[in-house]
C-alpha positions as CSV (number, residue, x, y, z in Angstrom):
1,X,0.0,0.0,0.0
2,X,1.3,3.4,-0.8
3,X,0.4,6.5,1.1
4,X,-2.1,9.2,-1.2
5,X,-3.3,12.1,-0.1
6,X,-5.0,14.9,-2.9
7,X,-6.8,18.0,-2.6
8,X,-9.1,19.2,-5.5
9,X,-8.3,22.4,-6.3
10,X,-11.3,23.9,-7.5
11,X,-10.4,27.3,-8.7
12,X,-7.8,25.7,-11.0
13,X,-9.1,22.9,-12.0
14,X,-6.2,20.5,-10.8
15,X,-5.6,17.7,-8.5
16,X,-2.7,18.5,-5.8
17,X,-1.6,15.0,-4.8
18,X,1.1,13.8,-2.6
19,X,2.6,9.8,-2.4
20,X,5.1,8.7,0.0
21,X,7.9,5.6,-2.2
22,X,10.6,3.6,-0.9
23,X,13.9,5.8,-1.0
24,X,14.9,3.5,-4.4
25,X,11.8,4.6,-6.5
26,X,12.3,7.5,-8.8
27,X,8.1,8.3,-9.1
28,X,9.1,10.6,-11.1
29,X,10.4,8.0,-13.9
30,X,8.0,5.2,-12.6
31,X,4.3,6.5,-12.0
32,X,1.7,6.7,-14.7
33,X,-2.0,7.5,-14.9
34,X,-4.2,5.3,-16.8
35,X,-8.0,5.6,-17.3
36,X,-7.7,8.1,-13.9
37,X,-5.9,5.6,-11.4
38,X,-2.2,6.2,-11.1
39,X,0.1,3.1,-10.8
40,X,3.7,3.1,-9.5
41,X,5.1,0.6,-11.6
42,X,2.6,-2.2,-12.2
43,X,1.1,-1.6,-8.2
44,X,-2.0,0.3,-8.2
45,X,-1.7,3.8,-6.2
46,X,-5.6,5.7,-6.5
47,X,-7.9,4.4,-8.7
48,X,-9.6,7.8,-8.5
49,X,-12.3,6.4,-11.2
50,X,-14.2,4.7,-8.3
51,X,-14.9,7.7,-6.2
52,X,-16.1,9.4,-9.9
53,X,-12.7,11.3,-10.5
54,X,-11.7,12.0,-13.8
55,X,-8.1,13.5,-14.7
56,X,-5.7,14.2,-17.8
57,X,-2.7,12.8,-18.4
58,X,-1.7,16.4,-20.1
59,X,0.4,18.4,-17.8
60,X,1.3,15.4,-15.7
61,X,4.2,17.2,-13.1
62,X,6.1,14.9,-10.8
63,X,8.7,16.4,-8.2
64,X,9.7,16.0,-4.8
65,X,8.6,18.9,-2.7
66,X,10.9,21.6,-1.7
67,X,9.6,21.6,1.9
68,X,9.2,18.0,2.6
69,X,12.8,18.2,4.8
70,X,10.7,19.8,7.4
71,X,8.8,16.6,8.4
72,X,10.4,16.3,11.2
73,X,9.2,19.1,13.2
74,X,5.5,17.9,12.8
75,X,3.5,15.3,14.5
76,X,4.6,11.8,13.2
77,X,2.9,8.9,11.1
78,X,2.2,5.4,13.2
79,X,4.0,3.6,11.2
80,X,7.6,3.7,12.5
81,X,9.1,3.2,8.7
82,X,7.3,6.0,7.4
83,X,9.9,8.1,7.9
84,X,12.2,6.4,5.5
85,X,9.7,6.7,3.1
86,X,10.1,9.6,0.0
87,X,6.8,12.1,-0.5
88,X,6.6,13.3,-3.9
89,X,4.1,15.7,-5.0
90,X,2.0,14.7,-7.9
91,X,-0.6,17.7,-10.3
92,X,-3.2,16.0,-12.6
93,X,-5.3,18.3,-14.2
94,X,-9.4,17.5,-13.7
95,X,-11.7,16.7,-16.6
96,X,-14.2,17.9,-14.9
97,X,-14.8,20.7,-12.6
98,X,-15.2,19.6,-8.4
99,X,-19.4,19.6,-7.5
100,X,-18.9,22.6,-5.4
101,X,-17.8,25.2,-6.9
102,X,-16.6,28.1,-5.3
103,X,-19.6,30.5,-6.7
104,X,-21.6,27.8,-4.7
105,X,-19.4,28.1,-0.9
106,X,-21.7,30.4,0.9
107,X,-25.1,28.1,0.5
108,X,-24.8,26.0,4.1
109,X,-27.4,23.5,4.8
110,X,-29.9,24.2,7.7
111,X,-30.5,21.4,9.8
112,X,-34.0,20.6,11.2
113,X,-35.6,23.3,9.5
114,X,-39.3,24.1,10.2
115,X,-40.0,22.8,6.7
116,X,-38.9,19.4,8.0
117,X,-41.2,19.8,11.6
118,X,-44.4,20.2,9.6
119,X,-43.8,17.4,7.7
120,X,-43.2,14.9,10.4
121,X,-46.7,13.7,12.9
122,X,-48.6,16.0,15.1
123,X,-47.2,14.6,18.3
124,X,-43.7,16.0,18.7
125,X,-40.7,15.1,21.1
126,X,-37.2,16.1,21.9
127,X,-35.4,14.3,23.7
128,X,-31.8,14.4,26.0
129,X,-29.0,13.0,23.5
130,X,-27.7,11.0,25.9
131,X,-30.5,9.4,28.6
132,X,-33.1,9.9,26.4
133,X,-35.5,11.8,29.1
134,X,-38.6,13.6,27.2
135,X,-37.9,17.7,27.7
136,X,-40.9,19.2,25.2
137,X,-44.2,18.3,26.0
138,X,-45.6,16.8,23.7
139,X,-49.4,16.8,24.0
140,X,-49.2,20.1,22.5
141,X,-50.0,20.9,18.9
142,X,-47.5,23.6,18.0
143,X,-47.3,26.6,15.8
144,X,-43.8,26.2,14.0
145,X,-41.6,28.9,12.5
146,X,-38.3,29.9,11.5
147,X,-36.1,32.3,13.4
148,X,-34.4,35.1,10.9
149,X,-30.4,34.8,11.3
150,X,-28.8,34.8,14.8
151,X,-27.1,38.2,13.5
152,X,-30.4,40.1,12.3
153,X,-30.0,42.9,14.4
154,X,-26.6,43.7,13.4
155,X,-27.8,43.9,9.7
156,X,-30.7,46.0,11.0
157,X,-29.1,49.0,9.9
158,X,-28.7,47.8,5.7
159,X,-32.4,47.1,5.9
160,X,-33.3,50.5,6.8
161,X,-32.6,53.4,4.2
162,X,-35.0,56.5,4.1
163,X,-36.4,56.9,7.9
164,X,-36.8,60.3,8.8
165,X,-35.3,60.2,12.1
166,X,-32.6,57.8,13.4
167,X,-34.5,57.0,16.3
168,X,-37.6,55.9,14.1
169,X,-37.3,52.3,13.9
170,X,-36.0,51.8,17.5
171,X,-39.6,50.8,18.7
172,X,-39.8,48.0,16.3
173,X,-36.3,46.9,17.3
174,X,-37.3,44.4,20.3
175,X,-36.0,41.2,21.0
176,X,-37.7,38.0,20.0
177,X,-39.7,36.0,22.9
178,X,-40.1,32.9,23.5
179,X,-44.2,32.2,22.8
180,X,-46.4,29.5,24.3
181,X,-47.1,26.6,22.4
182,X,-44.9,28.5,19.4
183,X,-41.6,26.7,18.5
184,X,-38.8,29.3,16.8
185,X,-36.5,27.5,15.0
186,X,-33.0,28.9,15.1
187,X,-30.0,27.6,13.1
188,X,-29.1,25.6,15.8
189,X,-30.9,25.5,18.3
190,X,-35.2,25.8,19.2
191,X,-36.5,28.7,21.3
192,X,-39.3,27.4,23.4
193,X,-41.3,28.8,26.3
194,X,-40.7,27.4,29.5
195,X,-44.9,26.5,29.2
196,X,-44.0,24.1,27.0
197,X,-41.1,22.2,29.1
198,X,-41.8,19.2,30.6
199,X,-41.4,20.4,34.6
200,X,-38.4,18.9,36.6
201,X,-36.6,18.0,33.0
202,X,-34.3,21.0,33.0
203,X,-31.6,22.1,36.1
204,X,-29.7,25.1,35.6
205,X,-25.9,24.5,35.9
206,X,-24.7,25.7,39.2
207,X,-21.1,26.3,38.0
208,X,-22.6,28.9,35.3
209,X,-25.0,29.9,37.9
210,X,-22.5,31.1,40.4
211,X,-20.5,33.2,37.8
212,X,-23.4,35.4,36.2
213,X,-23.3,38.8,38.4
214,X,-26.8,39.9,38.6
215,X,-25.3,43.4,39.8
216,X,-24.1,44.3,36.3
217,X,-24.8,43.8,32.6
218,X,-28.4,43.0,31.3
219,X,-31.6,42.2,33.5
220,X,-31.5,38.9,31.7
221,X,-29.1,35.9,31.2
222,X,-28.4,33.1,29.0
223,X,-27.4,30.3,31.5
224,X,-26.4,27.1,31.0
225,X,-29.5,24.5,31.4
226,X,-28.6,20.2,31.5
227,X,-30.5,17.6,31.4
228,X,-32.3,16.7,35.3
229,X,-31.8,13.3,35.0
230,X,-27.9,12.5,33.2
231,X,-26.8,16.2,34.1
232,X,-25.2,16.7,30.5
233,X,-25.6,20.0,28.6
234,X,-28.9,20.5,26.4
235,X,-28.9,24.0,26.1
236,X,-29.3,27.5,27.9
237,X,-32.2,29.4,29.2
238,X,-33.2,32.8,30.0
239,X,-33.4,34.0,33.3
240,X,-34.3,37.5,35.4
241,X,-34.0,38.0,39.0
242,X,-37.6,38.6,40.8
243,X,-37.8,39.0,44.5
244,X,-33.9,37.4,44.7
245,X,-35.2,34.3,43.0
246,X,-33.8,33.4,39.1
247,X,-36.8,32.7,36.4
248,X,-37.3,31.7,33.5
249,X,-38.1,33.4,30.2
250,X,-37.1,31.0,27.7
251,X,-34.8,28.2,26.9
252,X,-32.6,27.4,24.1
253,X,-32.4,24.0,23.2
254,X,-29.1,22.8,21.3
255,X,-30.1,20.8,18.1
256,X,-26.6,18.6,18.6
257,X,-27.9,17.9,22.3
258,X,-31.5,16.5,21.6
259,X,-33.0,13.7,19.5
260,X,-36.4,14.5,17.5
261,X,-39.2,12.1,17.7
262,X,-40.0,10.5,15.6
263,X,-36.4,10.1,14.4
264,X,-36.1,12.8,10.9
265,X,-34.0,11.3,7.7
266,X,-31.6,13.3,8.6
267,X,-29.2,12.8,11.8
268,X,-26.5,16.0,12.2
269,X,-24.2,15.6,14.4
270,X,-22.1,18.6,16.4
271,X,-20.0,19.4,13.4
272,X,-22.7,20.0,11.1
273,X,-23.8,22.7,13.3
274,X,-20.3,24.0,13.6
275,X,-20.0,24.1,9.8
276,X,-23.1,26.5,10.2
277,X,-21.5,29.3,13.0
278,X,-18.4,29.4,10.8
279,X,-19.5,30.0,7.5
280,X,-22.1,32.4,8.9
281,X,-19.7,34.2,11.2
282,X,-17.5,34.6,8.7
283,X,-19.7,36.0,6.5
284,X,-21.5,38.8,8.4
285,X,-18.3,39.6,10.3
286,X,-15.7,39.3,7.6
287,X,-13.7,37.5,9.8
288,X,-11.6,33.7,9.5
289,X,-10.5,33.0,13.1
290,X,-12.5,31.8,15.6
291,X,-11.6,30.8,19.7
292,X,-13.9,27.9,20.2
293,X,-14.4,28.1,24.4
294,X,-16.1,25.9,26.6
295,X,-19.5,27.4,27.8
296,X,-18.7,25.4,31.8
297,X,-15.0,26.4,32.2
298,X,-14.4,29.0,30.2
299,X,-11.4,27.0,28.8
300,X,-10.1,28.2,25.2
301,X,-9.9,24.7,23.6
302,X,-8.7,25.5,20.3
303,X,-7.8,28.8,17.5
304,X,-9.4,27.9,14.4
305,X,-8.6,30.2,11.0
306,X,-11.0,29.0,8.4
307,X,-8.7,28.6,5.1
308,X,-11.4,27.1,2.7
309,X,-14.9,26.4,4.3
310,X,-15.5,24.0,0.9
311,X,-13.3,21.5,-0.6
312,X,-12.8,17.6,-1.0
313,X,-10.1,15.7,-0.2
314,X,-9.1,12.5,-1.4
315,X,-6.7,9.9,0.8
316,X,-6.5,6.0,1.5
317,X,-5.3,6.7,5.1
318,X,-2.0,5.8,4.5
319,X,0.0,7.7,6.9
320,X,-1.9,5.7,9.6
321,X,-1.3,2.2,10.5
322,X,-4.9,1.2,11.3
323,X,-6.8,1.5,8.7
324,X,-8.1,-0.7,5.8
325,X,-6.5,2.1,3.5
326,X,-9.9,2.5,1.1
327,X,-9.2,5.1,-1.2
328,X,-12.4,7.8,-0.2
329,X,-13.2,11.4,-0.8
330,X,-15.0,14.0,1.8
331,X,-16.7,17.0,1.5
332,X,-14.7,19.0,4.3
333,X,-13.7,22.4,5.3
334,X,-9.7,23.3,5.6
335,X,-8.8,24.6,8.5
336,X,-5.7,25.5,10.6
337,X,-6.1,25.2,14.1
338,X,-4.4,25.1,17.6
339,X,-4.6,22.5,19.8
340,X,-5.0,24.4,23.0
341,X,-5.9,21.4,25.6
342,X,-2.1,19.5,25.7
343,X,-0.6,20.4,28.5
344,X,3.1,19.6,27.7
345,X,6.5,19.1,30.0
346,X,8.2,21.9,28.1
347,X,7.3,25.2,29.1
348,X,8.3,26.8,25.9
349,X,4.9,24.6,24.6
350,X,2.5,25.9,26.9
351,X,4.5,29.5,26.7
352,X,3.2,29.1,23.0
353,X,0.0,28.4,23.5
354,X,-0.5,31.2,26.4
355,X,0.8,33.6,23.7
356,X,-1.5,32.9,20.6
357,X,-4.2,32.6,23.2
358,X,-3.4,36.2,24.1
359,X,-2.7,37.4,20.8
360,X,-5.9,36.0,19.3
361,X,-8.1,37.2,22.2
362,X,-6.9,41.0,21.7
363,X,-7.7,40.9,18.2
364,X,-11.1,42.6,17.4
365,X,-11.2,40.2,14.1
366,X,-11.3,36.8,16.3
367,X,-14.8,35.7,17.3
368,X,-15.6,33.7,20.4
369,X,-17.7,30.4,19.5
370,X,-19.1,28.9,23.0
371,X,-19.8,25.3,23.0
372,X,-20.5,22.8,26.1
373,X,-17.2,21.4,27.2
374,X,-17.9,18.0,25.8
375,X,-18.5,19.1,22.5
376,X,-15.4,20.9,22.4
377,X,-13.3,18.2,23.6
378,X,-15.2,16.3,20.7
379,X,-13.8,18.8,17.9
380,X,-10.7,19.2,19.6
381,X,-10.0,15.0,18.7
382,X,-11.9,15.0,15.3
383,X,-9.3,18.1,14.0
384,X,-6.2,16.0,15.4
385,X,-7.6,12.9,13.8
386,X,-7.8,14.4,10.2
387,X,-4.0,16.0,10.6
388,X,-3.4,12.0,10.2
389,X,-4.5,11.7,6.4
390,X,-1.7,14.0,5.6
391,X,1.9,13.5,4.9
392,X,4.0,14.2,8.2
393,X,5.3,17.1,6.2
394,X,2.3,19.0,5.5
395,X,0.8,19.1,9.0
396,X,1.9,22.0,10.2
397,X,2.6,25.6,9.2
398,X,6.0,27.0,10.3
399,X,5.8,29.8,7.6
400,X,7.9,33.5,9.2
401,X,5.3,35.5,7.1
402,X,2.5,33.8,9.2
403,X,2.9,35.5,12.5
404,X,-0.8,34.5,13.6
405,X,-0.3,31.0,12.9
406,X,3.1,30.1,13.7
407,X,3.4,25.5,14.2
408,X,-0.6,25.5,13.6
409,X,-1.3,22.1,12.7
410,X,-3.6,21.9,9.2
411,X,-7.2,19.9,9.6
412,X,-10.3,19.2,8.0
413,X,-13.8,19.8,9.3
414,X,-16.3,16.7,7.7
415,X,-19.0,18.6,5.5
416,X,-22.5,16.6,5.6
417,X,-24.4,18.7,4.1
């Protein structure tokens, strides 16, 4: 089996490849491409036919990679030959252009719209994720709609042209409640009134609790809410302070923490959601680094600068010993990230971290995402897992001109939609 890893480069039309050979092979003089799979000799390499891959022969280049030397300073294959082996970089031009264009990157799939509610039975249920305890009540028949983007109110302002004083539309400019028997379906989450909550389901968590300071700020806050019965995170809720005693106005509940019933076609998972706060983010905010924090202890798990939010990539797992090495091709989003959570022996490692930490956080171009700890542990894992499909020497970016991102590590984010 020989390592493959390509990216399809939409823009150009070309297929950037990379194969790791025994020190003895020229690929160069040995590889050829025919009917789109490339062979090294008479040993097949990618037959990139089977995962509906087409590519040219014409402007076939071949070369070792100028950089590849500086494998060692990244994180290292599990194979303990691997580092005898020889990457060479390999371009094929595409016959035909990638599915996703780049025209196309901005359309992001909504999950559990309200399109997909009205379709499914009268009687509906959301569930905790994890025990399974009932949190809507479901004798209800609801009224179901769509919540305009989490960032409406910023883009207030280009929706407004000709009012005669500024202060005109301020009265229409009012937050939206949670209504009973109404559920608002938000991007990632459904706004419900506390009416509608099956009593005794939700606790508010006590170590969010004690932080909010009900002395300063708003006369509301979003708290963390968990599940009564498993205690894991299933959203947030809105509280005010009456006669010294928290209540609620509304709860949040997380689409990635709850299971519909009856079950949709469709099963997102945390990422999905993710894919959704970036790509919007980025958009209304013009901005490609994000410090994903945990919403329980305030821990920064990871930078993330989002380099392409829609490619494929194509790899047989080769730089990883187990795996069954099947050549497949994802939908993902390129990223390069920081792994914020290893605590290593060497100080100057942590010192590194504390300083992009720092540096990021005093940027006014960064934007917080806030996640439940778990699920940020989860993303944490996934972005060091996909690192593995690429050639040690690629994983990490050590470029001086790249002061923010000085030995990032380079992952991929799984697209779904």
């Amino acid at each position: 089996m020989i390592p493959f890893f390509a990216e399809e480069l939409s823009n150009i039309n070309v297929l950037r490849a990379t194969i790791a050979t025994e020190p003895t092979c020229d690929a160069a003089e040995c590889l050829q491409v025919k009917d789109s799979t490339l062979f090294l000799n008479d040993q097949v390499v990618a037959d990139l036919k089977s995962i509906d891959i087409a590519v040219s022969t014409q402007h076939l280049v071949v070369a070792q990679p100028n950089d590849s030397s500086s494998s060692s300073s990244g994180p290292q294959s599990d194979e303990s030959d691997d580092d005898a082996l020889i990457p060479w970089e390999v371009k094929l031009s595409l016959l035909k252009p990638p599915a996703s264009l780049r025209s196309h990157q901005q359309d992001v799939k909504e999950w559990w719209t309200s399109k997909l509610l009205l379709q499914q039975s009268l009687e509906k249920q959301m569930r905790c994720r994890h025990c399974a305890q009932g949190l809507l009540d479901s004798a209800i028949e609801y009224k179901i709609k769509d919540l305009p983007s989490e960032h409406w109110y910023e883009l207030v302002e280009c929706w407004i042209c000709h009012e005669t004083k500024p202060e005109e539309h301020q009265a229409r400019m009012k937050p939206i409640l949670a209504r009973p028997h109404v559920l608002l379906v938000g991007t990632t989450y459904f706004l419900i009134h506390p009416e509608n909550i099956v009593k005794g389901a939700l606790q508010v968590d006590s170590v969010v609790s004690k932080r909010s300071n009900w002395d300063r700020g708003t006369l509301t806050k979003w708290i963390a809410v968990n599940c009564s019965k498993c205690e894991n995170a299933v959203g947030e809720g809105q509280y005010c302070m009456e006669d010294g005693e928290m209540q609620l106005l509304a709860v949040k509940l997380f689409k990635y923490c709850i299971d519909l019933i009856p079950h949709p076609s469709e099963q997102p998972v945390f990422t999905d959601f993710l894919v959704s706060d970036l790509v919007n983010t980025a958009k209304i905010h013009a901005t490609h680094r994000f410090l994903i924090q945990g919403r329980q202890s305030q821990r920064i798990y990871a930078l993330i600068w989002l380099f392409n939010w829609d490619t494929h990539i194509v790899h047989n797992d080769g730089y990883r010993a187990k795996s069954d090495h099947t050549l497949v091709r994802d939908r993902v989003m390129k990223v390069i990230y920081l792994d914020c959570t290893v605590a290593d022996a060497e100080a100057e490692h942590n010192a590194h971290v504390e300083k992009y930490i720092a540096l990021w956080s005093n940027d006014k171009s960064t934007d917080h995402l806030i996640y439940p700890d778990e699920y940020c542990q989860q993303l944490v894992d996934a972005l060091n897992q996909s690192t593995g499909v690429l050639p040690p020497f690629m994983r990490t970016i050590n470029h001086p001109a790249m002061v923010f991102t000085k030995n990032f590590s380079i992952g991929f984010i799984r697209r779904s939609d």
